[in-house]
N, C-alpha and C positions, 0 to 999 in steps of 0.2 A: 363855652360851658363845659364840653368836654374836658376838655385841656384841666379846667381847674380838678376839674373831678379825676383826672389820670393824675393830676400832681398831687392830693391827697392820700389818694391808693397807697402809691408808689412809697410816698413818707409815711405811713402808718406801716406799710406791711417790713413785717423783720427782715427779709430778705435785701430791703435795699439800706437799713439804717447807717449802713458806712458812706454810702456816698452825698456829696453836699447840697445845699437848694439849687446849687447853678444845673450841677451835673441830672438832678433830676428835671429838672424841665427842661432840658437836651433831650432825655431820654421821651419826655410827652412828644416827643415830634416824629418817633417812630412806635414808638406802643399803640396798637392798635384798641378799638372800645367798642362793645358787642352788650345787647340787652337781648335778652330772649325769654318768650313763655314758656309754661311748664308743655311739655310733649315736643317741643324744639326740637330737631339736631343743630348741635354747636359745630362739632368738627366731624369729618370722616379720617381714618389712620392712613387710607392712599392718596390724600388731598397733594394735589401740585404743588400746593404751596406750604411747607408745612409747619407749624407752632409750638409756640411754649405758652401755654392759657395759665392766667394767674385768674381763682374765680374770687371775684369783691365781694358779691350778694348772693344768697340762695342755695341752691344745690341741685348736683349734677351728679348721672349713673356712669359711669363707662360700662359698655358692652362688648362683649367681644364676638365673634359672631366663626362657628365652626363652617366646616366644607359642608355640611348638610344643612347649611344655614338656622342652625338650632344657637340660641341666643342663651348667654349666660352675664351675669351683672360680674364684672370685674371687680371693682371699686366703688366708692362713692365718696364724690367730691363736697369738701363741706369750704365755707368761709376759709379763704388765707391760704388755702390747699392748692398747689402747682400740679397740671396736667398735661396730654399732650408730648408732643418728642423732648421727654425727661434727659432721653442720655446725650442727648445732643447730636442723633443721627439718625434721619428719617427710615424705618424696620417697617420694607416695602414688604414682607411675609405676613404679617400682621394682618388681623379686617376688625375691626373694631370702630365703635362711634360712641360720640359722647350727648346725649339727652340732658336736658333740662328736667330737674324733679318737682320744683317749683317755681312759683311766680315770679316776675321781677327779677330775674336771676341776671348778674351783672360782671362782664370777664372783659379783661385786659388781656391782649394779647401782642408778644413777638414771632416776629417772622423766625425763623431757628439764625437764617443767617445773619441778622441782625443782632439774636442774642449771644451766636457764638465771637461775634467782634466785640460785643459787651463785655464778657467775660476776659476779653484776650486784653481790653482796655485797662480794667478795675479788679486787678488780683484779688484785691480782700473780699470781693464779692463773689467771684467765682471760689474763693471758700467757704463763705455763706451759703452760696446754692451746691457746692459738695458736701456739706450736712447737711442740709434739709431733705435733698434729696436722699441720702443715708436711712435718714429718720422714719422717710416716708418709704422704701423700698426694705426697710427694717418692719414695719409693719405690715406690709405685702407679705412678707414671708412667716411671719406671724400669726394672719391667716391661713397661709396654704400650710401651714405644721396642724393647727386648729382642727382644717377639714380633712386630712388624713388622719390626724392620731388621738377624735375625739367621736361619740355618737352625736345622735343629729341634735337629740335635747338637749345637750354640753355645747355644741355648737352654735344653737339659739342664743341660750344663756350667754355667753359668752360674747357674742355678735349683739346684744342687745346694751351688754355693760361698756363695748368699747362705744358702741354709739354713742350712749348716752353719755359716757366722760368726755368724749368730744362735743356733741353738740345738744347736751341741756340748758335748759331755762333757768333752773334751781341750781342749788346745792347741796355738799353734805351729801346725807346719806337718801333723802327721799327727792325724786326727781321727777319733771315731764318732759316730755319730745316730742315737737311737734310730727307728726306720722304723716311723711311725704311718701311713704314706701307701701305698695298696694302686698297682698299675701303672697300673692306671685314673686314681686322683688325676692319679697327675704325666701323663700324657696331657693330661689337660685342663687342668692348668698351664702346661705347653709347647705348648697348642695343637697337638695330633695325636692321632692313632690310636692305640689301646691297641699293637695289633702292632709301630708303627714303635715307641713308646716302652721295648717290652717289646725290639726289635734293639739301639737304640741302648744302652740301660744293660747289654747282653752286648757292645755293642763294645768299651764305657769299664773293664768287666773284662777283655775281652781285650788291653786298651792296659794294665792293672795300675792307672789311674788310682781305682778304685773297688772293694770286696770288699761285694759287695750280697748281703743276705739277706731275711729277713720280716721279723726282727727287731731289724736293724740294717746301717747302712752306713757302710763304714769307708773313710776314705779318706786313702792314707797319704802323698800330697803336695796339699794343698790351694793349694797356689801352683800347680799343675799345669792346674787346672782356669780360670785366670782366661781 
């Protein structure tokens, strides 16, 4: 059952569309398959053994974790999204973990040394995953221009419209999202205090920009927000 479900993955996700039926069900014989609940940990960044996570289902925070052990959300991993040792060399300075945000969350995984022989195999793929990864470390740094060179309420607004162009329900211009992320997350997304994050998301509903709950947030002009 596994097996069929890794050779689905694998043919649906962009990353691997250049290689053929044969070459991907080779590949189901070392990709690893992980289900996990929401409060999980998936991986730790000093693991012995270390990965390239591709997540199927659900979604995932990265953490990274200071020498005073004060925790701040890295990232958040949504459908399709590659995690884990990106560059292709395990970054033992590092202390970071990656949790489950919601249920059913569902991750394909390589060992690094498996996928660096993948890539030394199948050129046209190891250019595939040299954009993607682009793509995704282009927005990393997107963010970190964001939390320097904006205030916190520009930085809500902002962190709330890429989400939701990633991962809404809707379209156009009025949207929902499902609300995996407790008040605390988005604090530490936008770099602030729980209390200033818990004002500014009542000021964005008293501006109509935003109808915030626990379990979802709707927002009915998403051009509003750029």
């Amino acid at each position: 059952m596994y097996d069929e479900l890794k050779y689905w993955y694998l043919r649906d996700h962009k990353l691997f569309r250049t290689l053929s039926m044969s070459q991907l069900k080779q590949l189901c014989m070392i990709i690893g398959f992980k289900q996990a609940k929401k409060g999980e940990i998936i991986y730790f960044s000093d693991s012995e053994t270390p990965r390239v996570f591709l997540l199927k289902r659900g979604n995932i925070k990265i953490v990274s974790v200071d020498e005073n052990g004060e925790e701040t959300i890295k990232d958040i991993i949504q459908k399709g999204d590659l995690f884990g040792e990106l560059t292709l060399e395990q970054d033992k300075t590092s202390n970071e973990f990656a949790m489950a945000l919601t249920d059913e969350v569902s991750i394909c995984s390589f060992l690094l040394s498996d996928f660096e022989n993948l890539m030394l195999k199948h050129p046209d793929l190891a250019l595939s995953y040299t954009k993607f990864v682009g793509l995704k470390l282009k927005r990393v740094r997107n963010n970190y221009t964001n939390l320097i060179s904006k205030d916190a309420k520009t930085r809500l607004k902002t962190f709330l419209y890429d989400w939701a162009t990633r991962d809404a329900k809707d379209s156009e211009t009025s949207v929902a999202i499902d609300n995996y992320l407790t008040q605390n997350d988005i604090a530490q997304i936008i770099c602030t205090s729980r209390p200033t994050a818990t004002k500014l998301i009542i000021e964005l509903e008293e501006e109509g920009l935003i109808q915030y709950n626990r379990k979802e947030i709707v927002i009915p002009n998403i051009n509003l927000l750029k």
